[in-house]
C-alpha positions as CSV (number, residue, x, y, z in Angstrom):
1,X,0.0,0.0,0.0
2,X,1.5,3.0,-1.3
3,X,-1.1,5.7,0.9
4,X,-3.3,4.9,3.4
5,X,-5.6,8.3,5.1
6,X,-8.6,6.4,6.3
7,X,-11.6,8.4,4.9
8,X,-9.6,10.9,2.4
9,X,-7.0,8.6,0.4
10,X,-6.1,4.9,-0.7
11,X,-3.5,4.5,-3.2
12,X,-1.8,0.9,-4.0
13,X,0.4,-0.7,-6.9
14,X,-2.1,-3.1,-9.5
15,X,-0.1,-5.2,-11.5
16,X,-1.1,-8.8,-13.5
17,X,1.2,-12.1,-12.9
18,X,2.1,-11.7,-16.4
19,X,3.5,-7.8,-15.8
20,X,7.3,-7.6,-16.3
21,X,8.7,-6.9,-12.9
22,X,9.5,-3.5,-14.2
23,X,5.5,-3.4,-15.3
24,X,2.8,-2.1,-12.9
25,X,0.5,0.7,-12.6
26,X,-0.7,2.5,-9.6
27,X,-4.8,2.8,-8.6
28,X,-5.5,6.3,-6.6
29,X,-8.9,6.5,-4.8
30,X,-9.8,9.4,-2.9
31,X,-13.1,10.5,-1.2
32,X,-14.3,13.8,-0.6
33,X,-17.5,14.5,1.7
34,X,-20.3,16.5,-0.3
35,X,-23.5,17.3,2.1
36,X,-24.5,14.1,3.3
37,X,-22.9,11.9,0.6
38,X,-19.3,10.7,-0.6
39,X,-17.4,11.8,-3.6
40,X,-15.1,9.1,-4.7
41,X,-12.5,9.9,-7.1
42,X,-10.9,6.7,-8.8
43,X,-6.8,7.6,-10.8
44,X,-5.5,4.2,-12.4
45,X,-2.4,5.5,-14.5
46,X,1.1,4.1,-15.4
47,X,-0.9,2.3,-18.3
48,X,1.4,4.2,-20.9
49,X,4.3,1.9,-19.6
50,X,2.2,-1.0,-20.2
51,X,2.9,-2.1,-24.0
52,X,-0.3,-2.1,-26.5
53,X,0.1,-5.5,-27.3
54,X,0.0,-6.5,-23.8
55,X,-3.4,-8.7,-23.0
56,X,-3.8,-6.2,-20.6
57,X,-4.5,-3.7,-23.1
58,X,-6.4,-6.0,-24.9
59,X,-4.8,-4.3,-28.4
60,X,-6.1,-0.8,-27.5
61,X,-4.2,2.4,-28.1
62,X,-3.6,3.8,-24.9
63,X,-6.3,6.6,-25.0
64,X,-9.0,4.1,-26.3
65,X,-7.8,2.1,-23.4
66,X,-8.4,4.5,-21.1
67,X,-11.9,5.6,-21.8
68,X,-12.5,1.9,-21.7
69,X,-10.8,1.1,-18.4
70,X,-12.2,4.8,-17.2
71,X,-16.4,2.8,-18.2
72,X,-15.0,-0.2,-16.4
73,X,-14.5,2.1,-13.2
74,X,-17.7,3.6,-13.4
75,X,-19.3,0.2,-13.7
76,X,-17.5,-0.8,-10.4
77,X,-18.1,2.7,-8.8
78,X,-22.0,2.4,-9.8
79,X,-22.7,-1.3,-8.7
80,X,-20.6,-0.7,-4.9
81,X,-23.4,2.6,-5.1
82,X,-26.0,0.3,-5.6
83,X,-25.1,-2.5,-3.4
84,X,-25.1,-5.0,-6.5
């Protein structure tokens, strides 16, 4: 665990068994009260070091990639909202 601020910040290094060991990318996650309800704010970057042909990328160029990973997120974000 890179950060660790219960209630403010989490930030830890994601990486895949099949990463080189120089490979990894780091997930952010930050929340931020509004009124009565929780902004979370989700960063996943270092993919740029992460090659395109990697299956991790799945082929994409790196800013197709992102707005895909970037739904993915929201997905998450929406079903932990929901309680799915």
């Amino acid at each position: 665990m890179r950060h660790w601020l219960p209630g403010e910040r989490l930030a830890f290094g994601w990486r895949l068994p099949s990463f080189k060991p120089d490979q990894a990318t780091e997930v952010d996650i930050r929340f931020e009260a509004i009124g009565a309800e929780t902004r979370v704010t989700v960063e996943h970057r270092g993919w740029d070091a992460i090659p395109q042909k990697h299956a991790a990328r799945h082929g994409f160029e790196l800013m197709l990639f992102q707005r895909r990973l970037a739904e993915h997120w929201r997905g998450l974000l929406k079903r932990m909202q929901t309680g799915l």
